[in-house]
One Martini backbone bead per residue (centre of mass of N, CA, C, O) as a GRO file, in nm:
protein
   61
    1UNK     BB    1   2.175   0.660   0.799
    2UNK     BB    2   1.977   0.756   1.092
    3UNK     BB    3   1.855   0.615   1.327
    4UNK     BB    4   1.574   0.563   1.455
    5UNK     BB    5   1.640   0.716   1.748
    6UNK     BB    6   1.749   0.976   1.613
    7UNK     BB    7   1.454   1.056   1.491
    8UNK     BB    8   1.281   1.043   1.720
    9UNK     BB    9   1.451   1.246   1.910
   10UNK     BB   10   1.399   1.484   1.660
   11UNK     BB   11   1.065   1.486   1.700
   12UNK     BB   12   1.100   1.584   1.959
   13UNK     BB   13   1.054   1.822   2.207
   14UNK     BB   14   1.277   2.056   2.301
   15UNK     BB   15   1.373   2.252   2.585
   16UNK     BB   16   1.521   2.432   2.359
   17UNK     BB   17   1.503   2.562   2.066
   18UNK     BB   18   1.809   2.526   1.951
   19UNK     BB   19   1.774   2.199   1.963
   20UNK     BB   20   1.663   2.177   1.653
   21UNK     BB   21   1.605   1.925   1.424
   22UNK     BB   22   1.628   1.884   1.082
   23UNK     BB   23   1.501   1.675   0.838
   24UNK     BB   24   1.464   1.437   0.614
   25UNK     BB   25   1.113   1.287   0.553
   26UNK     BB   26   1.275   1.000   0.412
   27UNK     BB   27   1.570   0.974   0.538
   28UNK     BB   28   1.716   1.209   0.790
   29UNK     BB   29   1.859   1.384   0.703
   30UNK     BB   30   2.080   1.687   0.775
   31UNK     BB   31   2.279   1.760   0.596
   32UNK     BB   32   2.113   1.939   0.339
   33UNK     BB   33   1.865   2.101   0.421
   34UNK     BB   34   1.521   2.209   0.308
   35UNK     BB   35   1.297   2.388   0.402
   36UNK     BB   36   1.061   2.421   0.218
   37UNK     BB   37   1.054   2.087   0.152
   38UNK     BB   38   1.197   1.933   0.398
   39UNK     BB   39   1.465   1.792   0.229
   40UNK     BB   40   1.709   1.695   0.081
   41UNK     BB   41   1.955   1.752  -0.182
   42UNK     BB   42   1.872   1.476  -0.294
   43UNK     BB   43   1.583   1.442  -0.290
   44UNK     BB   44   1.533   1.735  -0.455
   45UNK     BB   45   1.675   1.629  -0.729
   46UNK     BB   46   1.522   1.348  -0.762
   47UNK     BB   47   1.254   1.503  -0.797
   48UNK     BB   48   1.272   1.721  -0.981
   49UNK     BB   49   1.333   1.576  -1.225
   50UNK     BB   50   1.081   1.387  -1.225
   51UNK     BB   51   0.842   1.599  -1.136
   52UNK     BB   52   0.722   1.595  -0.814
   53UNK     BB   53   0.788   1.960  -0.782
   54UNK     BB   54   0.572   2.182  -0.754
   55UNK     BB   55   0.749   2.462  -0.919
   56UNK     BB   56   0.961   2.331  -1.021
   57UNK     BB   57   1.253   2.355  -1.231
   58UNK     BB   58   1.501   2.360  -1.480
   59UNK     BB   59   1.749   2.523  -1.539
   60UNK     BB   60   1.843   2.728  -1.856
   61UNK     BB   61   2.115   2.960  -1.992
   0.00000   0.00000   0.00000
C-alpha cells in the first residue's frame, strides 16, 4: 500500500506527459494496473468474481 503523498503525487499533472503514473482507484497499486477498469489485478478479480463489474464473466472453456 502506498503512502498518501505518493497517491497524492500521482494524481497531480506531471510537466511532461511521460512522467503519468496511473494507479489503481481503490488501492493505489501501481504494478499490475488494468487501464480499462481504472483496477489492480487484484481488485479487478475479487470484483469480478462477485459480480460487481458489468460485462465481465469468468471463462470457461
Amino acid at each position: 500500500m502506498p503512502k498518501k503523498s505518493t497517491i497524492a503525487r500521482s494524481n497531480k499533472k506531471p510537466k511532461f506527459s511521460s512522467r503519468i503514473v496511473k494507479r489503481c482507484f481503490i488501492c493505489g497499486r501501481k504494478p499490475g494496473y488494468i487501464g480499462k477498469f481504472g483496477l489492480c489485478r487484484i481488485h479487478f478479480r475479487e470484483l469480478a468474481n462477485a459480480g460487481m463489474l458489468p460485462g465481465v464473466k469468468k471463462s470457461s472453456w
